[in-house]
C-alpha positions as CSV (number, residue, x, y, z in Angstrom):
1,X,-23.9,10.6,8.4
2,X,-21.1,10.7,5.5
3,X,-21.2,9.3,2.2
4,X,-19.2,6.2,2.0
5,X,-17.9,6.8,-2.1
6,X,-17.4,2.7,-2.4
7,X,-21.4,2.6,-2.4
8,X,-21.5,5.0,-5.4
9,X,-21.7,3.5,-9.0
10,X,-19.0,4.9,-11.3
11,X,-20.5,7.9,-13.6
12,X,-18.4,10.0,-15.9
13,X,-17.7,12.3,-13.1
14,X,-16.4,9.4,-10.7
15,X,-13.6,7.6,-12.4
16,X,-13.6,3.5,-11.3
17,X,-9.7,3.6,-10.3
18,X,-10.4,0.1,-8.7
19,X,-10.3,-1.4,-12.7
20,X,-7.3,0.5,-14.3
21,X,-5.8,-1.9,-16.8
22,X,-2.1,-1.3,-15.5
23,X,-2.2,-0.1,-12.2
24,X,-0.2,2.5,-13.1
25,X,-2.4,5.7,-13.8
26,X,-0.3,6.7,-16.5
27,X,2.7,8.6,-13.6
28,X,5.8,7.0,-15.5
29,X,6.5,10.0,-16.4
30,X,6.4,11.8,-12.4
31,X,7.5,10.9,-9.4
32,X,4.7,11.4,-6.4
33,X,6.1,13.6,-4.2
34,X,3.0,14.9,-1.6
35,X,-0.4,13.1,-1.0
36,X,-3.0,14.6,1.1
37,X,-5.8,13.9,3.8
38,X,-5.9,10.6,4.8
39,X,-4.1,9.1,2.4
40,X,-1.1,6.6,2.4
41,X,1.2,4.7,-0.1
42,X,2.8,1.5,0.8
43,X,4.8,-1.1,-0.4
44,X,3.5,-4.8,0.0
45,X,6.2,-6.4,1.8
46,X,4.5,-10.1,2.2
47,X,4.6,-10.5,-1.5
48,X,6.6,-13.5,-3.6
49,X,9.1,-11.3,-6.0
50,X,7.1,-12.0,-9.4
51,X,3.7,-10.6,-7.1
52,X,1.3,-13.3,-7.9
53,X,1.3,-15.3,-4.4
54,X,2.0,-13.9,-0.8
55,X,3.5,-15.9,2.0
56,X,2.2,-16.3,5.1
57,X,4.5,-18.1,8.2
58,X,6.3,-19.4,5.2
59,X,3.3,-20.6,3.2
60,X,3.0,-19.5,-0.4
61,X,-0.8,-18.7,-1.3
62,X,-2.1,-17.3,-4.2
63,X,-3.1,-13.8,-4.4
64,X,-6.7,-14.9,-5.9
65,X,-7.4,-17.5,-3.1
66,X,-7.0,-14.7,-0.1
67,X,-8.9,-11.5,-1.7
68,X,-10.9,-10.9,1.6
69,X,-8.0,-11.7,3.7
70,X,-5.2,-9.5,5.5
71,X,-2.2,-8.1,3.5
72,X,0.9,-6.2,5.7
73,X,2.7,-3.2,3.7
74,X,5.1,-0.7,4.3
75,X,4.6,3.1,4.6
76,X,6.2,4.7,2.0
77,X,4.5,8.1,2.0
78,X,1.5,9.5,3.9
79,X,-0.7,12.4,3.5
80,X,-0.9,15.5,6.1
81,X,-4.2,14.2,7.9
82,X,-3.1,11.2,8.8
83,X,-2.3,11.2,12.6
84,X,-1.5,7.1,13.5
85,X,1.1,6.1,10.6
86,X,4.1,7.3,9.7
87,X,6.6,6.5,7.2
88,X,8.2,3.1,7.2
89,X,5.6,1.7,9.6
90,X,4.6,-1.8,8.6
91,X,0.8,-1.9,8.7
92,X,-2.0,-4.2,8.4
93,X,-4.9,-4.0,6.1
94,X,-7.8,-5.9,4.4
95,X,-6.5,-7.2,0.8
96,X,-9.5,-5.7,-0.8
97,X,-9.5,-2.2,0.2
98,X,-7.5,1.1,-1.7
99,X,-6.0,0.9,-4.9
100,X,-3.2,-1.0,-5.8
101,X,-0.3,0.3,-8.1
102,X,3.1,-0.9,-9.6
103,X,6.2,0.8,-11.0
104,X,4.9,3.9,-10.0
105,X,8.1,5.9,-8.6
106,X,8.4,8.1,-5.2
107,X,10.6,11.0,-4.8
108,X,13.2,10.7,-2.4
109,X,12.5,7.0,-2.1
110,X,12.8,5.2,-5.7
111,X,10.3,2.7,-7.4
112,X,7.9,1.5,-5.5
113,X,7.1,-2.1,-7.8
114,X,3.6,-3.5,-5.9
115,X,2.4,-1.2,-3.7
116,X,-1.5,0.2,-2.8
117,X,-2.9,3.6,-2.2
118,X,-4.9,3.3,0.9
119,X,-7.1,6.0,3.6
120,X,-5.3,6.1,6.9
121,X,-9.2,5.1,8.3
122,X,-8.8,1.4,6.1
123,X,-6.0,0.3,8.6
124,X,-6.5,-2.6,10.9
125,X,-3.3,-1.4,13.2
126,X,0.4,-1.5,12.9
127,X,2.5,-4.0,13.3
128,X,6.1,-5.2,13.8
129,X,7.9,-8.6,13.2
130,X,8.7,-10.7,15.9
131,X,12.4,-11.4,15.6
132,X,13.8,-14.7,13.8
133,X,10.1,-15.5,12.9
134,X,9.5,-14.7,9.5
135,X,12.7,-13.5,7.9
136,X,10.8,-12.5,4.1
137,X,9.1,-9.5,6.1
138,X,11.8,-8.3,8.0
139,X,14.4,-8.4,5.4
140,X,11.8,-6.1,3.3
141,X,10.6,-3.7,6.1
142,X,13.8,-3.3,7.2
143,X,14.9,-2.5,3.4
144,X,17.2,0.9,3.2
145,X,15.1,3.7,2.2
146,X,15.5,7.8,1.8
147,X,11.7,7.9,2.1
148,X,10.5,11.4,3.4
149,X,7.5,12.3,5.6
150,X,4.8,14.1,4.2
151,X,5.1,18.1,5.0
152,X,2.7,18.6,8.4
């Protein structure tokens, strides 16, 4: 049976990423260009532009009345285990899993403004809009975008 590292209290030797002040981890000055494993970025695409509500079938809610709920985001970079995802795949995911970030910047693809690091494992599925049916996801999944695969 594996270890499941959410269970284990932070020590000095395991950093608490899930409380970082900014979100930020201090990469303003470097662009991410490879993760590895499991690992994905993605950018919340279900998100009001300031961040602070997410819309659902055209329904504003806040952010703080849906932490155990569902959040959709699209792939902006994955690692070289992950098998099911690929990059600009719109995927679903509980809101309380992985580590969010902001104005963190990608190579190849640009800042990435709200957006979560997240284990390939965490995912609930992929998923696609249904045409004419929500138009705030669709216009941001279908946003242009040099993103580049990670390296198999």
């Amino acid at each position: 049976m594996s270890a499941n590292i959410d269970q284990l209290a932070p020590t000095k030797s395991l950093i608490d990423l899930s409380t970082h002040s900014d979100n930020d981890f201090g990469l303003q000055d470097f662009d991410i260009c490879t993760l590895f494993d499991d690992l994905l970025l993605a950018e919340y695409v279900d998100e009001t532009g300031d961040g602070n509500c997410i819309t659902r079938g055209g329904i504003v809610v806040p952010k703080n009345s849906v932490y155990k709920a569902w959040r959709l985001a699209k792939v902006i970079l994955t690692g070289t285990n992950c098998t099911n995802v690929k990059v600009d795949d719109i995927i679903i995911f509980p809101h309380d899993k992985g580590i969010p970030v902001k104005n963190i910047t990608v190579d190849g693809h640009g800042k990435i403004n709200q957006g979560i690091f997240l284990n390939e494992e965490r995912l609930f599925g992929i998923v696609k809009p249904k045409k004419d049916t929500d138009e705030t996801i669709s216009s941001k999944s279908n946003k242009t975008s040099s993103g580049k695969r990670s390296r198999a």
